[in-house]
DODOSE-703538 format. One record per residue (C-alpha): x negated, y negated, z; residue in three letters. Coordinates in steps of 0.001 Angstrom, whole numbers, plus 500000, padded with zeros to 6 digits. Example, Ala and Ser with C-alpha at 12.3 -4.5 7.8 and 13.67 -1.06 7.14 Angstrom:
- 487700_504500_507800_ALA
- 486330_501060_507140_SER
//
This chain:
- 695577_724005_801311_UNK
- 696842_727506_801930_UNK
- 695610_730119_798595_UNK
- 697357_732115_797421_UNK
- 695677_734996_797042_UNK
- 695172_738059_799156_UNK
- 691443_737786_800903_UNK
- 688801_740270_799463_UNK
- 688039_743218_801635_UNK
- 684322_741839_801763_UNK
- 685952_738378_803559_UNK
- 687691_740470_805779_UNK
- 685224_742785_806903_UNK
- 683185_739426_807512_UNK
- 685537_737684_809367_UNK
- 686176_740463_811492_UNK
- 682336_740575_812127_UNK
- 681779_737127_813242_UNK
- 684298_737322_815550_UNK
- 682939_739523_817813_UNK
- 680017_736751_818110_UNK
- 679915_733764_816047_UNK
- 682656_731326_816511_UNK
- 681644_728664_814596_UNK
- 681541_731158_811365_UNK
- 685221_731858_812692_UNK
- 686027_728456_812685_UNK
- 684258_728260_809296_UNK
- 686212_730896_807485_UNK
- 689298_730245_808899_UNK
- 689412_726499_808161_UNK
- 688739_727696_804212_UNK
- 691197_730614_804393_UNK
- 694003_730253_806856_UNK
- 695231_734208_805767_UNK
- 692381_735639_807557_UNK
- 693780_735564_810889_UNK
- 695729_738497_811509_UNK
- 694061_740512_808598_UNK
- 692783_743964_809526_UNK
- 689158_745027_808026_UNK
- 690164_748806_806709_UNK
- 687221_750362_807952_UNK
- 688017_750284_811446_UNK
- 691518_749084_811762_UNK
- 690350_745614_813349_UNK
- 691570_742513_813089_UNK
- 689570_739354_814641_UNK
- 690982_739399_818014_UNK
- 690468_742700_818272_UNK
- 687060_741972_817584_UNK
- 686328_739082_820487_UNK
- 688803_741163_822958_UNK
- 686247_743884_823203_UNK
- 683687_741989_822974_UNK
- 684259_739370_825706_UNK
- 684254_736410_823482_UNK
- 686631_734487_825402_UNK
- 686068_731716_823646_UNK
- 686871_733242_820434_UNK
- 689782_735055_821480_UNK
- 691077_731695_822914_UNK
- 690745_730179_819310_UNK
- 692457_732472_817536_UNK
- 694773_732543_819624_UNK
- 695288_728823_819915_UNK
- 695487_729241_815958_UNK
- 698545_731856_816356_UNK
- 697354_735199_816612_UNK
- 699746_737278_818691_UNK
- 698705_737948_821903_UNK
- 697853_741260_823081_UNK
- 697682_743356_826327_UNK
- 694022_743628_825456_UNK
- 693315_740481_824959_UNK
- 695366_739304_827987_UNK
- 693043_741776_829854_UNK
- 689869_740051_828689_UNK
- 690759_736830_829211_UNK
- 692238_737790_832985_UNK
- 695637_736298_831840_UNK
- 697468_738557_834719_UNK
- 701461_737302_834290_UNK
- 700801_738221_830783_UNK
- 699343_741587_831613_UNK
- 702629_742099_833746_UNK
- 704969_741040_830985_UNK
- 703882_743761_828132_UNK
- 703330_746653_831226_UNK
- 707040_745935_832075_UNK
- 708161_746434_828479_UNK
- 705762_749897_828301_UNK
- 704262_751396_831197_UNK
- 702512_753407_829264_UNK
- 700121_750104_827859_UNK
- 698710_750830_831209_UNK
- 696665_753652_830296_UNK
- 696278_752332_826378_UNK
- 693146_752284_824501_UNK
- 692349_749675_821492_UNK
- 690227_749455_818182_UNK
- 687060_752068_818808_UNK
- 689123_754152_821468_UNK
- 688327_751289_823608_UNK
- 690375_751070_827144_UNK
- 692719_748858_828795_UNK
- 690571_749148_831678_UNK
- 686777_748021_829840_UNK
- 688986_745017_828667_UNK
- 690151_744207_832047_UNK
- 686452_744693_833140_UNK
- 685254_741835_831005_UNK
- 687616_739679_832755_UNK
- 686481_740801_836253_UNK
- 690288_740589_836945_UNK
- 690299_743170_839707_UNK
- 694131_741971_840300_UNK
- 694879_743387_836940_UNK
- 692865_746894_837504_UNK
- 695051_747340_840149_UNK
- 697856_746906_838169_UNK
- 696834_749093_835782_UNK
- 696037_752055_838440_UNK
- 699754_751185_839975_UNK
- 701171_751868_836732_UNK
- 699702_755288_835975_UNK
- 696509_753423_834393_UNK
- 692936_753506_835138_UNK
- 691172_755509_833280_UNK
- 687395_754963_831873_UNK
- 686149_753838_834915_UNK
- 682294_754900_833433_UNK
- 682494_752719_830262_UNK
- 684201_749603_832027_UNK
- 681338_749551_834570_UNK
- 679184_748246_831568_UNK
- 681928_746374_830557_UNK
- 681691_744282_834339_UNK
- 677687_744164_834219_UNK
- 677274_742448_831206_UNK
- 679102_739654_831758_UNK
- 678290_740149_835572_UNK
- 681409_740689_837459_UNK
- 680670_741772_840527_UNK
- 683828_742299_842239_UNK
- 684570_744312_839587_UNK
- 681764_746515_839309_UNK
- 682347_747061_843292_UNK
- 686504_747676_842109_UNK
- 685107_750273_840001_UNK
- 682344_752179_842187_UNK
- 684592_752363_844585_UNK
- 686905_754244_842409_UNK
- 684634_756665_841355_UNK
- 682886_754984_838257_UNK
- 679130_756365_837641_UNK
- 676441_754691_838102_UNK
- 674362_756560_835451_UNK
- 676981_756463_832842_UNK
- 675114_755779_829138_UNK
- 676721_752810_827066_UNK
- 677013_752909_823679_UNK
- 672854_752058_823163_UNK
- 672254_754627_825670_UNK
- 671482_752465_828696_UNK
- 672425_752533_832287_UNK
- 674423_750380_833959_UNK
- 670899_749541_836209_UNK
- 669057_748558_832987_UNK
- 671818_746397_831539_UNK
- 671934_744555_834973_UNK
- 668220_744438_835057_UNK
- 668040_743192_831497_UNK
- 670465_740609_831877_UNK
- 669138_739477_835677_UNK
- 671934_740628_837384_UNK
- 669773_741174_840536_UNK
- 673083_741452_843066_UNK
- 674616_743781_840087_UNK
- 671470_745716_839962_UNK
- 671096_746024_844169_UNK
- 674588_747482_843893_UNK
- 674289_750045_841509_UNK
- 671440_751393_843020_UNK
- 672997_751436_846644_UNK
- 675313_753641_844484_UNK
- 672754_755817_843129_UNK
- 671802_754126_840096_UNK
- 668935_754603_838225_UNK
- 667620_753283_835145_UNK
//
């Protein structure tokens, strides 16, 4: 059963919350509201795949959009969906160089996918950019052919993340010992 009514702001900024972690609250909320699923929380001009895009949630992302959220170059990025990356860079170039919600780039999304196919693509179309903030984005989830994609184009090794870590200490924190070894052949520290 569908309501009729517009969501609260409160359920949106929720929704949008959980789905940059918690897919069973996801699930949850969108089971009892099907209107949440393309509805932007105000504050930062998110909506819920926005949310799990930057965030790496594949899984997330993948449920929303099995649920019909319209796909985007950033989430395409993220989830290393490359003839889909091709298709919206044909129809604007300039996506290649695009940031999304929180001024976050093409480039950091692509690095969660450790799609280095893609970051080419990107850099053949005038893209690129942010090479320092999608290093973190490759660590985390430990993408090691991109994090080599990226020092090799210049990204540094001692760039601060948004908590004001390395790229060494994430590695190190999250065990990434081959990760780590890398960034410090590059002159990481922590």
């Amino acid at each position: 059963m569908q309501p009729t009514e517009q969501p609260s702001p409160e359920t949106i900024e929720e929704f949008v919350i959980s789905s940059h972690f918690n897919l069973p609250k996801v699930q949850e909320m969108l089971e009892q509201e099907p209107v949440l699923l393309n509805q932007k929380w105000t504050k930062f001009d998110e909506d819920a795949l926005q949310a799990s895009g930057h965030m790496g949630r594949r899984d997330i992302a993948e449920y929303l959009l099995a649920k019909g959220a319209p796909l985007t170059i950033f989430a395409a990025a993220m989830l290393g969906r490359l003839e889909d990356v091709e298709r919206f860079l044909a129809d604007d170039p300039g996506l290649a160089s695009a940031n999304g919600v929180h001024g976050i780039s093409i480039l950091y999304h692509t690095a969660l996918s450790g799609n280095v196919q893609i970051a080419d693509i990107l850099v053949a179309h005038g893209g690129g950019e942010g090479t320092g903030a999608a290093l973190h984005g490759a660590v985390r989830p430990g993408q090691i052919g991109m994090v080599r994609w990226l020092l090799a184009r210049g990204a540094d090794p001692n760039v601060l993340d948004y908590e004001g870590k390395m790229p060494l200490t994430v590695a190190l924190e999250n065990g990434r010992k081959e990760i780590a070894e890398i960034l410090r052949q590059h002159g990481g520290t922590e």
